[in-house]
N, C-alpha and C positions, 0 to 999 in steps of 0.2 A: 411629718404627717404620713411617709410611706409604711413606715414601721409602725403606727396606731394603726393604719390602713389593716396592714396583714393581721394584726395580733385579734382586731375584734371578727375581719372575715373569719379566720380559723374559729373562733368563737361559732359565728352561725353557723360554718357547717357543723361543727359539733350538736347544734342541737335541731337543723331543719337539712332535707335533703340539699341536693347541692342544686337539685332542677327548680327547687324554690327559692336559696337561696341567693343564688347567684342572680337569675333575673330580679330581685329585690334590690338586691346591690346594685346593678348597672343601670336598671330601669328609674332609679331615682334619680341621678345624674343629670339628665336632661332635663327633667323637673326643676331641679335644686337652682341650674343655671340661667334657665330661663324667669324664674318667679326672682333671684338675686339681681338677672340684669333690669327688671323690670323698678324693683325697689332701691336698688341701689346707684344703678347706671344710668336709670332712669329709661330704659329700653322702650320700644313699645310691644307689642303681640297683636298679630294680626285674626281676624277670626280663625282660621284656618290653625293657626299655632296654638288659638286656644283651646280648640276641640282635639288638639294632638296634646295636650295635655291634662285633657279630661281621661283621652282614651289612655292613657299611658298609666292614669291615676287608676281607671276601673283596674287596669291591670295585676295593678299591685296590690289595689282592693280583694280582688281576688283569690293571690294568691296567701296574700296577709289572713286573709279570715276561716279559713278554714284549720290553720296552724296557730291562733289566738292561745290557748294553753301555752306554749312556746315562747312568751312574750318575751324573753331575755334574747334569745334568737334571733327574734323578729330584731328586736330594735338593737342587736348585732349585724345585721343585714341592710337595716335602715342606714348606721353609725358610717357604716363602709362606704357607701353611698356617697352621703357627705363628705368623705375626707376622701373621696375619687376625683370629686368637683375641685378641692383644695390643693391635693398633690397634683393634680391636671398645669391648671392653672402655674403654681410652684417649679413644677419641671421643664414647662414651657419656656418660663422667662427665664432660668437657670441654662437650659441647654442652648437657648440665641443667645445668651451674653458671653457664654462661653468662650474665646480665641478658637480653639478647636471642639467640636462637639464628640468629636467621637471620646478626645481627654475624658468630657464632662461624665459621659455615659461608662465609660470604665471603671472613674473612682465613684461614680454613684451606686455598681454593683458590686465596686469591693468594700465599700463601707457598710452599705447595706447586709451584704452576707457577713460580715463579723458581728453587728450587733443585732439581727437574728441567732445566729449561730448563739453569741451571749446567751441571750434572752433561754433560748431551748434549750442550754445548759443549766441555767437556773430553775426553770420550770419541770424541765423533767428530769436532772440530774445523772442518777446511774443509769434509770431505764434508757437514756440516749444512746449509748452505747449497743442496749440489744437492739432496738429499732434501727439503728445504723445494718445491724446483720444482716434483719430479715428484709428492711425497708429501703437500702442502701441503693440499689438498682433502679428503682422507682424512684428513687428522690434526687439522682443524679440527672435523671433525662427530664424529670421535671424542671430542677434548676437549669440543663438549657434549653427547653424549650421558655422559662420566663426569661432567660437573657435574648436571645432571639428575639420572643416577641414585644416584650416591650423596648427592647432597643430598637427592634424598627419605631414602637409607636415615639421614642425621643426624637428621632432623625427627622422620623415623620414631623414631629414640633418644631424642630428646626428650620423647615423649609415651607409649613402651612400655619393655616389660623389652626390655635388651639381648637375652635368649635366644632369644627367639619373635620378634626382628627378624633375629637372626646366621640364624634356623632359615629365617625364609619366604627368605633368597638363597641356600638352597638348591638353590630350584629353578632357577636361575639352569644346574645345570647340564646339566636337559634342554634351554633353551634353546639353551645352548653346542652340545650334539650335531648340533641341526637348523642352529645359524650356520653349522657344520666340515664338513658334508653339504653344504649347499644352495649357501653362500658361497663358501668356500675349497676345495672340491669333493675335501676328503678322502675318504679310504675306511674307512667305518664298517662296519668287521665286526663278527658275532652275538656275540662276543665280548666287543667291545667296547661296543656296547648293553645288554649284562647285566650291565658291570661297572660302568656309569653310572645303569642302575636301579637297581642294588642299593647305589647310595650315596644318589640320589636318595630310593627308598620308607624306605629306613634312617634316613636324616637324618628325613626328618618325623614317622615310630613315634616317634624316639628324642626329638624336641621335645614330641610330643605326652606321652608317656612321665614327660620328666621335669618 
């Protein structure tokens, strides 16, 4: 699921900024798990959790409808989403049953970067090679900073409840606003700042909530 995970993210950035894309992807998360535990686990939702998932929904209303042309994007964004809920879940129970957790998280990044690695070989072939040239630097610190951070978030799984770890990356997507602002010198409008709080404040009501 980690590997669908990444292939269709790439996907929406490809077609939507990352300041909308990303809170599309993460801000689904807490939706997807709360309305599953509801129907499937039979959960309950208190008032309080349900209007955190109203607010979380206008959010993504939000930021969904103004990018509608994009539709393949969008539900690239959406797709991520759901298999965030999935891999969450997956890595969780993978990394407790593990004898040693750090094992688990080692050969979960070495497997993981060779059939990435595959994948980018097929899909882009020779051009891999120049992009290695000019993108080579960029693409090393990025790979650790995702082993960093999500090897805390496995440790982190190891030793808490999946929910209150899936909930605190949430805030992951205020950060994303100031990267897509400061970094990639998108254009965050008022808009679109209210539609990343209001998944942001939502996501944490709705952790603390349930």
């Amino acid at each position: 699921t980690h590997i669908i995970y990444q292939l269709v993210l790439i996907k929406a950035y490809e077609g939507l900024d990352f300041s909308v894309a990303y809170p599309l992807a993460r801000g689904t998360v807490p939706v997807v798990t709360a309305v599953l535990g509801i129907l499937v686990l039979g959960d309950s939702l208190s008032l309080i959790g349900f209007l955190s998932i109203v607010m979380i929904s206008v959010g993504l209303l939000i930021l969904a409808w103004r990018n509608r042309p994009k539709f393949a994007a969008l539900l690239s964004a959406l797709a991520a989403g759901l298999l965030t809920s999935a891999y969450s879940l997956v890595d969780a129970y993978g990394v407790r049953v593990a004898e040693a957790p750090m094992v688990f998280i080692v050969w979960f990044f070495l497997l993981e970067g060779v059939v990435i690695m595959t994948v980018a070989l097929w899909r882009r072939g020779a051009a891999l090679s120049g992009l290695i040239r000019t993108e080579g630097r960029a693409g090393v610190v990025g790979a650790i900073l995702s082993v960093i951070g999500y090897g805390a978030v496995l440790l982190a799984f190891s030793i808490a409840p999946a929910g209150a770890v899936a909930a605190l990356r949430e805030t992951s997507v205020a950060f994303a606003g100031l990267y897509a602002f400061f970094v990639l010198k998108e254009q965050i409008q008022v808009r679109r700042i209210l539609a990343m709080s209001a998944i942001l404040v939502g996501a944490a009501v709705l952790s603390l909530a349930g």
